[in-house]
C-alpha positions in Angstrom: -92.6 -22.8 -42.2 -90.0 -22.3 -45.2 -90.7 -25.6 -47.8 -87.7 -26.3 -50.1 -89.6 -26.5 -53.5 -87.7 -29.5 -54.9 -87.9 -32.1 -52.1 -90.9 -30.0 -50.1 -88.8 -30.7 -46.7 -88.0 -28.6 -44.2 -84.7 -28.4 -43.3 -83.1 -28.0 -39.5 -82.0 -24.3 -40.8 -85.2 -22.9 -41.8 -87.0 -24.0 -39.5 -84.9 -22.1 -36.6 -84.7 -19.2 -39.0 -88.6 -19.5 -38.6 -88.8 -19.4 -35.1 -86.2 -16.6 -34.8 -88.7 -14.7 -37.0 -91.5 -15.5 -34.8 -89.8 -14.6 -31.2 -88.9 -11.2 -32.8 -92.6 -10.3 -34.2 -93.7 -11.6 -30.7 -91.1 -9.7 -28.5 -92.0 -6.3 -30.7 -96.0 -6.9 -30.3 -97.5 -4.4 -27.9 -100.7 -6.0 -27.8 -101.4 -7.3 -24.8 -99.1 -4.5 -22.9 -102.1 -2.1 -22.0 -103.9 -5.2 -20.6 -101.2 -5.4 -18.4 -100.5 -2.4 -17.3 -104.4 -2.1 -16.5 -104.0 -5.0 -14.3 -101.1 -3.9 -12.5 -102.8 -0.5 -11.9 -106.2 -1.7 -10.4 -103.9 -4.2 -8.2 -102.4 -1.4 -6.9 -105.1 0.6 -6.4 -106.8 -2.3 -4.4 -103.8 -3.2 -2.6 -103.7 0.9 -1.2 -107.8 0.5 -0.5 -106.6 -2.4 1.4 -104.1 -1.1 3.6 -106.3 2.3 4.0 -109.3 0.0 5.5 -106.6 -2.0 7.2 -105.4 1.5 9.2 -108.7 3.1 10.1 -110.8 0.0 10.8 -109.6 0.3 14.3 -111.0 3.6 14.4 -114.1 3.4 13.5 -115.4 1.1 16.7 -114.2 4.1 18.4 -115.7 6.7 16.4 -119.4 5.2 16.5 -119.5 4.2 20.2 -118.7 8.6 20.5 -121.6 9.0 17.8 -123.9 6.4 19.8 -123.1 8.1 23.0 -123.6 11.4 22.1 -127.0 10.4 20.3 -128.0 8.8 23.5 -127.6 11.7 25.4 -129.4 14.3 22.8 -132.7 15.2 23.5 -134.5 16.4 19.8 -137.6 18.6 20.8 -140.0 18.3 17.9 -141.9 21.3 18.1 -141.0 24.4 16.4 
């Protein structure tokens, strides 16, 4: 905060002139923005694992019963 030197107030002016300062450093800050976009990334990622899973776990019951079956049926002859 701006101090005027003689009384060591703040007045109504400076103080917004302040905070105008401070919203324009924040708004130009790239920080945070890799963070972000990180975040948004592995979201994604999950959310396309999710659906994936989501579209083949119907498939799979189907799949194993075939494996089971044809397991079932094989005979394995242990000699050479």
């Amino acid at each position: 905060m701006v101090r005027r030197p003689e009384t060591g107030a703040h007045t109504r002016a400076d103080m917004w002139r302040h905070a105008g300062r401070r919203a324009a450093a924040f708004r130009g800050a790239e920080d945070g923005a890799v963070t972000v976009d990180w975040v948004v990334l592995t979201a994604a990622l999950l959310g396309l694992g999710v659906a994936v899973a989501g579209v083949l776990y119907p498939e799979l019951g189907t799949v194993r019963n075939k494996v089971a079956a044809h397991m079932s049926t094989t005979s394995i002859d242990p000699t050479f």
